[in-house]
N, C-alpha and C positions, 0 to 999 in steps of 0.2 A: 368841301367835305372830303373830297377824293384826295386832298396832296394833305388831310391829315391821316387819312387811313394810309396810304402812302409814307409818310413820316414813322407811321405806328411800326409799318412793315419792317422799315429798314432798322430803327431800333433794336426791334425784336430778332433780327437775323444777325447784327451786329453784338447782342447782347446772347448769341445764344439761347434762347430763346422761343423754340420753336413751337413748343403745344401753346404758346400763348398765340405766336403769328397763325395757326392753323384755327384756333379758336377764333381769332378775329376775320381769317378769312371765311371762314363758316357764315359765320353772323353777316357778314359781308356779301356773298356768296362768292367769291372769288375763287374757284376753283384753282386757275391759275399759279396762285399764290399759295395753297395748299400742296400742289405740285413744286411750286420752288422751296417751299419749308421744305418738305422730305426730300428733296435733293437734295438741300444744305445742311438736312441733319446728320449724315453720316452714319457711325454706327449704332446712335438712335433712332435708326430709321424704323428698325423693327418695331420698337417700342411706341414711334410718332402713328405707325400705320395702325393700332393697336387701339391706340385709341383713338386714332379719327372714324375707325371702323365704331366702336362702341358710343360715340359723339351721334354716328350716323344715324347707328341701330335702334337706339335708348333718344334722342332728342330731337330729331329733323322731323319736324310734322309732315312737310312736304313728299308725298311719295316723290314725285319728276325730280325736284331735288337730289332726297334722298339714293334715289337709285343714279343720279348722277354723279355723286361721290362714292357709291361702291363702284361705279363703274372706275372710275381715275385712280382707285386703290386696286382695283384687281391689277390695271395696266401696270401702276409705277411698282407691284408686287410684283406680275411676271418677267418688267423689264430686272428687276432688282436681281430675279432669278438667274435669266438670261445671264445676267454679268456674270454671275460667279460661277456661270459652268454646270454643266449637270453632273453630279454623281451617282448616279445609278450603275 
């Protein structure tokens, strides 16, 4: 089962792809994986975090879960930050 979920992944990163890879790593739980989609998305990132945030907020029953993927969006958010420098 794992080197199809695996198969899925690389697909969908290769096809561009990514709210579907984020979607199945959800269902999945692979956080992991949701952190290498919005790596890979580039300047979709803003948009991938957007709704992995609303995926979170609106459908993960799981509180432990749920609060485990806001946590990995706030990070890959500040990191995102961090890169482009502050303008203040």
């Amino acid at each position: 089962m794992e080197i199809v979920i695996d198969k899925m992944f690389q697909t969908c990163f290769k096809d561009k792809k990514f709210k579907q890879a984020i979607g199945i790593a959800l269902e999945a739980r692979r956080l992991d994986k949701v952190k290498e989609a919005m790596e890979k998305s580039g300047d979709a990132m803003e948009e991938n975090l957007g709704y992995t945030f609303s995926i979170a907020k609106d459908i993960i029953k799981s509180k432990n879960f749920r609060t485990e993927v806001m946590r990995l969006l706030m990070i890959i958010y500040q990191n995102r930050n961090d890169d482009q420098g502050d303008f203040d």
